[in-house]
C-alpha positions in Angstrom: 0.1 -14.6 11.4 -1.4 -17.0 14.2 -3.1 -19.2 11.3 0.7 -20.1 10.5 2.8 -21.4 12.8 6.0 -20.8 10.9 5.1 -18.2 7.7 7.4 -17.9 5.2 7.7 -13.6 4.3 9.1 -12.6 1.4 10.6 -8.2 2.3 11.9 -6.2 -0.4 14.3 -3.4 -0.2 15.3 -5.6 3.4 18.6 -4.2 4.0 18.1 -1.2 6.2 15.5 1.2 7.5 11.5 -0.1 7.5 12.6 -3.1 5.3 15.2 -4.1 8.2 12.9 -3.5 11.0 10.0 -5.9 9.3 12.9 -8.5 8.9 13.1 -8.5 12.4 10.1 -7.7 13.8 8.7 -10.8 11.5 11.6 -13.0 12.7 11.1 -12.4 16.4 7.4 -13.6 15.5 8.6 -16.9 14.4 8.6 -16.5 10.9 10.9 -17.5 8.3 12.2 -14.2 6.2 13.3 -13.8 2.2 15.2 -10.9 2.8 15.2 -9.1 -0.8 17.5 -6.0 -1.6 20.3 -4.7 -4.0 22.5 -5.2 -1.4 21.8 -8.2 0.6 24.3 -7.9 3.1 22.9 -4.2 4.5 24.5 -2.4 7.0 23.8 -4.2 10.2 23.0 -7.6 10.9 19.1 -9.0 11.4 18.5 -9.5 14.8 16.5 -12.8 15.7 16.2 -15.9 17.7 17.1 -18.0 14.8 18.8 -16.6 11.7 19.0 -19.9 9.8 15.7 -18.9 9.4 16.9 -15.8 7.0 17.6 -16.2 3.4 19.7 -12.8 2.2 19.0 -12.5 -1.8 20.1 -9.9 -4.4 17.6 -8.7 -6.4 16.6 -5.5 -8.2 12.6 -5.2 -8.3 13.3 -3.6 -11.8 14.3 -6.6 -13.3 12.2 -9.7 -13.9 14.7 -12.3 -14.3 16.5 -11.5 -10.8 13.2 -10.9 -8.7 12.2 -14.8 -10.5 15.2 -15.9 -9.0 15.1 -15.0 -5.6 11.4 -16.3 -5.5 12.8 -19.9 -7.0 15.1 -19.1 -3.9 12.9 -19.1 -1.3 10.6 -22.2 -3.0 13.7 -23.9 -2.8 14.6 -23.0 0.9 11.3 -22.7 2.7 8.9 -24.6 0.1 6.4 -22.3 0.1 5.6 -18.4 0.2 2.9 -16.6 2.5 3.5 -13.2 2.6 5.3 -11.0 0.5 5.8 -7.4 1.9 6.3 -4.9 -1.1 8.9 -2.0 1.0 11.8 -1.4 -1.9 11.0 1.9 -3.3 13.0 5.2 -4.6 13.1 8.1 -2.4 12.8 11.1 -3.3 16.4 11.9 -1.8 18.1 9.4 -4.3 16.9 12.0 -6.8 17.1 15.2 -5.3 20.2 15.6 -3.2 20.2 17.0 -0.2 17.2 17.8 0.7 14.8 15.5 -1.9 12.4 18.2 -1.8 10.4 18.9 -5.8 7.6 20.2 -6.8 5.5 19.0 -9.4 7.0 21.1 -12.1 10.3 21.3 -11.1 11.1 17.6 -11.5 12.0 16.7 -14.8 10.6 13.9 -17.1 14.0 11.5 -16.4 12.7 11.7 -12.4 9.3 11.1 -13.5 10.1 8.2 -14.9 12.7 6.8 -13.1 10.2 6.8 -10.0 7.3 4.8 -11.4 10.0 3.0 -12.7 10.9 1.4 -9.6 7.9 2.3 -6.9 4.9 1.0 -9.3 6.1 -0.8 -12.4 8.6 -2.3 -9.9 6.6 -3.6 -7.6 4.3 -5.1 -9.8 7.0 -7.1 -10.9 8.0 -8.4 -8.0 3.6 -9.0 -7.3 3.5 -10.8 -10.6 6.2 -12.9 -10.0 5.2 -13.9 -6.0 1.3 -13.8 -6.7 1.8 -17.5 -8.0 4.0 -18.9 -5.2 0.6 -17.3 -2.7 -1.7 -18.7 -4.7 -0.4 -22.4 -4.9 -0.3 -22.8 -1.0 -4.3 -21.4 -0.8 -3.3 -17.8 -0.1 -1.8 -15.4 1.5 -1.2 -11.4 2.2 0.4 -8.7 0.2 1.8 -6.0 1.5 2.7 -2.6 -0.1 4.5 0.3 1.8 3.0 3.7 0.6 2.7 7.2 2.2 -0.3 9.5 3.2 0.2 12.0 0.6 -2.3 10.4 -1.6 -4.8 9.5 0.7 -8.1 11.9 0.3 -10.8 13.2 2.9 -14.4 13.7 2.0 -15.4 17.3 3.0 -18.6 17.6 1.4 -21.0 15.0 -0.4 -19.4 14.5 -3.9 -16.0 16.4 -3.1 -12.3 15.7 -1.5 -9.5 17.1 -0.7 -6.2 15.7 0.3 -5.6 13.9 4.1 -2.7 16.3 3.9 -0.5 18.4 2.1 2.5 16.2 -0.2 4.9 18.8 0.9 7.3 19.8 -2.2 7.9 15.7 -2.3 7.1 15.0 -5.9 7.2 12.7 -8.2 7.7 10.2 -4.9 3.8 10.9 -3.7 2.2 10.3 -7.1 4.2 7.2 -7.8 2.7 6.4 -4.1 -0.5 7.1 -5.4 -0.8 5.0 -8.4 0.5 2.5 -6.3 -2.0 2.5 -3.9 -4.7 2.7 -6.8 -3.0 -0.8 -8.3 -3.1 -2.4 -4.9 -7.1 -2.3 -4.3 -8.0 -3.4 -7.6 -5.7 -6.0 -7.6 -7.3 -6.6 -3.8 -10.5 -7.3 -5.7 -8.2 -9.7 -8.7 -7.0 -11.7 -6.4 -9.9 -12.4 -3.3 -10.4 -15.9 -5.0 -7.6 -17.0 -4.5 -7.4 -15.8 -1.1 -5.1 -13.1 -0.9 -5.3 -9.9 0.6 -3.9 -6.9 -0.8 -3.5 -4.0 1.2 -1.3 -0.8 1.6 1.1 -0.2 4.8 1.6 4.1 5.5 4.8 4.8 7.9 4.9 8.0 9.9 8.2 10.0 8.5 10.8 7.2 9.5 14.7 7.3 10.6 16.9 5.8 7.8 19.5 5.6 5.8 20.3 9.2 5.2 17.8 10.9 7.5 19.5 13.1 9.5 21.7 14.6 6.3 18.4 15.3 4.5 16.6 16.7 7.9 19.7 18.7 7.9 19.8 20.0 4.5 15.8 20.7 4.9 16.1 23.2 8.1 18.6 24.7 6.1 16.8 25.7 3.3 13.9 26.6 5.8 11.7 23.1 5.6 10.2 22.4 9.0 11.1 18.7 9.6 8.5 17.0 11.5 9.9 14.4 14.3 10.8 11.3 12.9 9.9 8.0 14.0 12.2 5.2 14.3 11.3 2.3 11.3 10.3 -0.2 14.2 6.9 1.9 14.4 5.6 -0.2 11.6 6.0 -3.5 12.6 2.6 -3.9 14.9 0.7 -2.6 11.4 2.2 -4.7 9.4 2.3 -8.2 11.5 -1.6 -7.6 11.4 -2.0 -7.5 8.0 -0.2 -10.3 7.5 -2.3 -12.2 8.8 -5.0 -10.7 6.3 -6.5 -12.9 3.9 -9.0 -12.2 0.7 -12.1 -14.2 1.1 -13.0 -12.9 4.4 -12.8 -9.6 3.2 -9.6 -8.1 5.2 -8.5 -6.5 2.0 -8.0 -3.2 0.0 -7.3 -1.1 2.7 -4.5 1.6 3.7 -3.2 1.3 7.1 -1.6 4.5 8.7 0.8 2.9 11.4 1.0 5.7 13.4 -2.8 5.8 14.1 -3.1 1.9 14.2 -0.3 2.0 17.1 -2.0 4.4 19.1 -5.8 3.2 18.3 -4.1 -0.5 19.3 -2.3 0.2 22.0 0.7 0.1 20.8 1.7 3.6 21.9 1.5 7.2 20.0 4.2 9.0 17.8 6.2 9.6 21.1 6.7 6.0 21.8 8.4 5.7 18.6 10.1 8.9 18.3 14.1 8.7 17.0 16.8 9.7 19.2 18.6 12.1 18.6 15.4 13.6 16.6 16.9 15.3 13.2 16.8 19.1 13.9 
């Protein structure tokens, strides 16, 4: 972020939660935001120094056409694009009321799809559409939120297992997984041009809908574990944007909680929501 002195960052699924709080967090760094959602307008207003330096644009990642338009948007606004921050995703809730918890087998093929529908065909729309605007200023950073459910540990030479269990939160982990699979090879597409690509993983966040769903959980005997509030990922995130592909800052998976904490930017408890869910 330093190597710019005003960045232009382009934040999908903007409106609330982690997509709010990286609106802000990137504004109060001096940065001029494209603040991308369904619904523009969110539930609370950004929070910044200067909010003429926000540009609020309908689009659904799903479709082409609108996700060209907010890009010819922001060229025509800000002139250029830096950093575009891939957040907008389906939860698992949106699919799964109350509790958005699924197993493997019990979600059905219309939940299949409709979640690599949005989380991984989606976001490669709005990449394909965004990875010219980068290249034409001589780089930039891409940004995709994901999740530790897919990340794997080496126990023995030759054999993993996974970081950690997905926890009855399926199709949404897989969809996370391919995801994160697209992001480093596309990493590797795109270093000549000079843009990093590299995945952002949130501790369980606060949003939209959290407590409902903790509450619904407990209920059906889920232990919740203590949510974060979305702020937590901004530290993460402002580093990598400042990522680029030739030097070789790409094709990584950040876990924000352990990046706070190894950066001093405090552990889980610093960021913990209040009132936690219970």
């Amino acid at each position: 972020m330093a190597e710019l002195p005003h960045p232009v960052v382009v934040v999908t699924g903007a409106a609330r939660g982690i997509g709010r709080a990286l609106t802000n967090g990137f504004l109060r760094e001096g940065a001029a935001v494209v603040a991308m959602d369904r619904d523009p307008l969110g539930v609370e207003p950004f929070e910044g120094p200067d909010l003429h330096r926000v540009l609020a644009v309908s689009a659904d990642i799903t479709d082409g056409d609108s996700v060209a338009a907010a890009r010819d948007a922001a060229l025509d606004r800000f002139g250029r694009v830096d950093v575009v921050v891939c957040n907008a995703a389906l939860r698992q809730r949106s699919l799964f009321e109350p509790t958005g918890l699924s197993t493997v087998m019990d979600a059905g093929d219309a939940e299949w799809r409709a979640m690599f529908e949005v989380n991984v065909i989606g976001t490669l729309t709005v990449i394909r559409r965004f990875v010219p605007a980068l290249a034409a200023t001589g780089g930039g950073s891409i940004i995709a939120v994901g999740t530790i459910g897919p990340m794997t540990r080496e126990v023995e030479p030759g054999v993993w297992r996974a970081a950690r269990s997905a926890g009855l939160n399926q199709p949404y982990e897989a969809s996370k997984a391919a995801l994160t699979s697209m992001i480093f090879s596309l990493a590797a597409e795109l270093r000549d041009h000079d843009i990093a690509a590299n995945v952002l993983i949130p501790g369980p966040t606060m949003t939209t809908g959290s407590a409902e769903m903790a509450a619904a959980r407990a209920a059906a005997g889920f232990v919740n574990p203590p949510y974060l509030r979305p702020e937590h990922v901004v530290p993460a995130a402002l580093h990598l944007a400042g990522r680029r592909g030739a030097t070789g800052q790409t094709a990584t998976a950040v876990d924000a909680v352990a990046w706070n904490d190894e950066h001093g930017f405090g552990g889980p408890h610093r960021w913990h929501a209040h009132p936690t869910p219970h």
